[in-house]
C-alpha positions in Angstrom: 7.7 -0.2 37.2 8.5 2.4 34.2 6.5 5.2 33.5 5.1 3.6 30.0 3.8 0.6 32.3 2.7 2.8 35.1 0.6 4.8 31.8 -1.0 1.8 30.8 -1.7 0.8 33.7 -3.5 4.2 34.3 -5.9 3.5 30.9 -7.6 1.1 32.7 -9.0 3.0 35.4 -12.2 5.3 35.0 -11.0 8.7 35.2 -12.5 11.8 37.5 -13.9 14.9 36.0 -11.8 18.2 36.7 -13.4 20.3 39.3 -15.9 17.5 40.2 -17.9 17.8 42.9 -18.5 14.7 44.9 -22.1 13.7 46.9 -21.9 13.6 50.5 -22.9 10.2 49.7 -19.5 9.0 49.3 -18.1 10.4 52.4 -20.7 8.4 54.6 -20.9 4.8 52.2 -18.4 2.7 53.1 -16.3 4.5 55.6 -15.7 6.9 53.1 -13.3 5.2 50.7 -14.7 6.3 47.8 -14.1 10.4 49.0 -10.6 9.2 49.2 -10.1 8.3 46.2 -11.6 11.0 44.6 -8.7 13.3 45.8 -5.9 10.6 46.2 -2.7 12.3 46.0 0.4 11.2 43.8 3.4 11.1 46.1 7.3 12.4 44.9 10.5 11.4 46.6 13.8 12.4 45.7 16.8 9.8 45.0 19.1 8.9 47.7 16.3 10.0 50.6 14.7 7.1 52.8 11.6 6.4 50.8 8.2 5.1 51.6 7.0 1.3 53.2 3.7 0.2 54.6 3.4 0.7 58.6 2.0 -2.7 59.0 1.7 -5.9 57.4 -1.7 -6.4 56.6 -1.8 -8.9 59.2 -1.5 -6.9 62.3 1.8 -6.2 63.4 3.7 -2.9 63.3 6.8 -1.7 60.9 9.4 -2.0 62.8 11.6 1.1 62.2 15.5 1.9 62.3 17.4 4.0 64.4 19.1 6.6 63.5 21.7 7.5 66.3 23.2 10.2 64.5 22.1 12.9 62.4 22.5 11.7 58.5 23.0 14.9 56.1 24.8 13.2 53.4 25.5 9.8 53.3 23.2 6.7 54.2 20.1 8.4 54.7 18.3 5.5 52.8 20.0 2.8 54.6 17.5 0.4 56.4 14.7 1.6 54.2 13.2 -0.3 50.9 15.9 -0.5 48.3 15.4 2.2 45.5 14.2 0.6 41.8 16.5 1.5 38.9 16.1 4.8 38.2 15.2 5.3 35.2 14.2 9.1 34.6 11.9 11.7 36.5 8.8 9.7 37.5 9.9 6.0 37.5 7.8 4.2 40.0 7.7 3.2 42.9 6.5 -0.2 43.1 6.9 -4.0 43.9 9.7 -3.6 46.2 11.5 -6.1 47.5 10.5 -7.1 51.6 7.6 -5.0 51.3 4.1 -6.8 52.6 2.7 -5.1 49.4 2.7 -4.3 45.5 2.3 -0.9 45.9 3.4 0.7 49.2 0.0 2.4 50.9 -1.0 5.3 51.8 -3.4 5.2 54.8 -6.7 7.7 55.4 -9.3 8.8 57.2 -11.8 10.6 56.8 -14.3 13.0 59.0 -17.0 15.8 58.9 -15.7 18.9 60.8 -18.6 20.7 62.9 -16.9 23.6 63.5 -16.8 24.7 59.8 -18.9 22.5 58.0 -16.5 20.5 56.1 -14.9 17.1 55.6 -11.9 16.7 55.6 -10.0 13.3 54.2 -6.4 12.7 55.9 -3.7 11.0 53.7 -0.5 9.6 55.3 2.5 7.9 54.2 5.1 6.2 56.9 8.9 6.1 56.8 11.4 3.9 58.7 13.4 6.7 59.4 13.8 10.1 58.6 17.6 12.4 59.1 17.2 12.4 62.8 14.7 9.8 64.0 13.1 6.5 64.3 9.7 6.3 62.4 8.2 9.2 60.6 4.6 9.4 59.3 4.3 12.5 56.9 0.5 13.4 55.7 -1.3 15.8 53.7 -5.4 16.7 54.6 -8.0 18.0 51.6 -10.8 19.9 53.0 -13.9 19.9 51.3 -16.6 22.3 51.1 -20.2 22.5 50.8 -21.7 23.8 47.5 -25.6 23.7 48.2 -27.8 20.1 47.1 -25.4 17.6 48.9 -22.5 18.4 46.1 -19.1 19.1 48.0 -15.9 20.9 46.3 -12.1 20.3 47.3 -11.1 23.6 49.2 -7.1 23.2 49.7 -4.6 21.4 51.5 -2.6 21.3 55.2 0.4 20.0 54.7 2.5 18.6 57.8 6.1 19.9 57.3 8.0 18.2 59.8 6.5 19.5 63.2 5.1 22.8 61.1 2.2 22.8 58.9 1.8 23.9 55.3 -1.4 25.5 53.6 -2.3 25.3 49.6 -5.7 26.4 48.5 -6.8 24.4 45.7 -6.6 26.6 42.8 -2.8 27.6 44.1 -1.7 23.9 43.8 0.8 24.1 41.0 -0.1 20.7 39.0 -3.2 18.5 39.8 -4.4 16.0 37.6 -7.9 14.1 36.7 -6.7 10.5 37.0 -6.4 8.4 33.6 -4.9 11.0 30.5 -2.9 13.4 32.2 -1.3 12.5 35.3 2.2 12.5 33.6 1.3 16.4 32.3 2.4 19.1 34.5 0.8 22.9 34.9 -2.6 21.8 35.4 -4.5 23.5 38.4 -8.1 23.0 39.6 -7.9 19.3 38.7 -8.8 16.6 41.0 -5.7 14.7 42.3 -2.6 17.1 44.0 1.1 16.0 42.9 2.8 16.6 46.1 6.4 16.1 47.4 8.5 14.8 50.1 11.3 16.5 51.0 14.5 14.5 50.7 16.2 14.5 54.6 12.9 15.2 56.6 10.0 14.1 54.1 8.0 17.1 54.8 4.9 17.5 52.1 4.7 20.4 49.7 3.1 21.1 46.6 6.2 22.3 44.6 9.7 21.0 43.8 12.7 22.6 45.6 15.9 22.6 43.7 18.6 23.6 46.3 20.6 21.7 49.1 20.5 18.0 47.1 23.7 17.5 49.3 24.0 18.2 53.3 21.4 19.6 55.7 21.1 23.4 54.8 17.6 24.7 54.4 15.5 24.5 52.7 15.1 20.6 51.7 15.7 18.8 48.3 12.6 18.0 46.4 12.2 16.2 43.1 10.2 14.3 40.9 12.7 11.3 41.1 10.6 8.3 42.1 6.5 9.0 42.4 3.5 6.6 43.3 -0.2 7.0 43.5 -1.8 6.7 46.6 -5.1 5.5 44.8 -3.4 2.1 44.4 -3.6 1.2 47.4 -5.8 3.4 49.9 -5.7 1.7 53.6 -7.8 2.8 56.1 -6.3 3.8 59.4 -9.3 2.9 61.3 -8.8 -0.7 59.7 -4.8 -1.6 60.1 -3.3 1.0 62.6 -3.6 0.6 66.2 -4.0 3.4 68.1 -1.9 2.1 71.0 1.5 1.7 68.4 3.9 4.4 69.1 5.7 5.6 67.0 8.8 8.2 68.5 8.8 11.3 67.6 6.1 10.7 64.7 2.2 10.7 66.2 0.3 7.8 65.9 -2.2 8.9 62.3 -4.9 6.3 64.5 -4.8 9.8 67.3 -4.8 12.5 65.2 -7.4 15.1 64.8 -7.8 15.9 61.4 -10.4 18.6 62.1 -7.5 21.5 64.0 -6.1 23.7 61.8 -3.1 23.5 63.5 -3.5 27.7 63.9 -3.9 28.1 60.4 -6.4 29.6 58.1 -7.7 26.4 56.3 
């Protein structure tokens, strides 16, 4: 898909207000789908890295993923994974790829009210094949929300998993955010309602800004860009719904057993 289809395609869906606050309604209704779309996160992977697929195909059976028997810091880290589109420019989509159960490749949430600080808290993960050194890798970023008085709830900031550590961005810190429908291709905006947020190119680790060093080899810190992108709000699965908790996964946990509610020792 190019980025003037993946624009219109955009007009036709209702954007969210900036700074929006959302009813606890919509974290109760429905599972909770309609929280998770109200922060959906628009994913970036660079060229060359392993790049997204679904962890299941939608009719209950596990991706299988490939092994990676030695260490890949330059050549064929994308081998075994869905073949890349044409590139055709920062932000060419990511989408309709061939031997993938699905259109748009999903991310998968969860969502959950936190007793211990009063907030909920929406998980959004993405699965790889394979990442530089393993089988399987899920990668994920969790928005915390907050309560603002008369049921109205406000996105507080994001954990980021990055690759065994864990990354923290409070909302008005996240570099470019966007409302939905009229400026998700325009960069700079903060305090909107959707994070832009990036996989890093060897071990798909989830930040909030582009890193331009290392394209080539394995030095610290990892390659980010704004090569290939796609929304999450396209297709939103719910781990509850299509992940079994009893699938292993390697190295990578199992998003059906994690506990969105720990901080992971961070202040979040």
């Amino acid at each position: 898909m190019t980025l003037k289809s993946f624009s219109v395609l955009l007009l036709g869906l209702g954007a969210v207000l900036a700074d929006n606050a959302i009813d606890v309604s919509l974290f109760t209704a429905n599972n909770g789908i309609a929280a998770a779309q109200a922060a959906a996160p628009l994913w970036y992977m660079a060229s060359g890295s392993c790049m997204a697929s679904a962890a299941e195909d939608g009719q209950g059976h596990q991706t299988n993923g490939v092994d990676v028997p030695v260490v890949i810091c330059t050549d064929h880290q994308a081998d075994g994974c869905p073949q890349q589109p044409n590139w055709q420019g920062p932000n060419t989509g990511y989408y309709n790829l061939p031997g993938e159960p699905f259109g748009n490749v999903p991310t998968y949430w969860k969502v959950a009210h936190c007793p211990s600080d009063n907030s909920w808290r929406v998980f959004y993960g993405v699965y790889f094949k394979h990442d530089m050194s393993h089988k399987s890798d899920w990668e994920w970023a969790i928005v915390k929300f907050t309560d603002q008085g008369n049921n109205k709830w406000t996105r507080y900031g994001l954990l980021m998993e990055t690759d065994g550590s864990y990354g923290v961005g409070y909302w008005g810190n996240i570099p470019n955010t966007f409302d939905g429908t009229s400026d998700w291709d325009s960069d700079g905006n903060k305090n909107r309602d959707h994070p832009k947020l990036f996989f890093s190119k060897r071990h798909h680790s989830v930040h909030y800004d582009p890193e331009g060093r290392n394209k080539n080899g394995c030095s610290e810190p990892d390659y980010r860009a704004n090569d290939y992108q796609f929304w999450s709000y396209w297709n939103l699965r719910r781990v509850e719904d299509t992940i079994d908790g009893s699938w292993t996964y390697g190295r990578a946990t199992n998003p059906r057993n994690l506990d969105i509610c720990d901080n992971r020792g961070k202040d979040f």
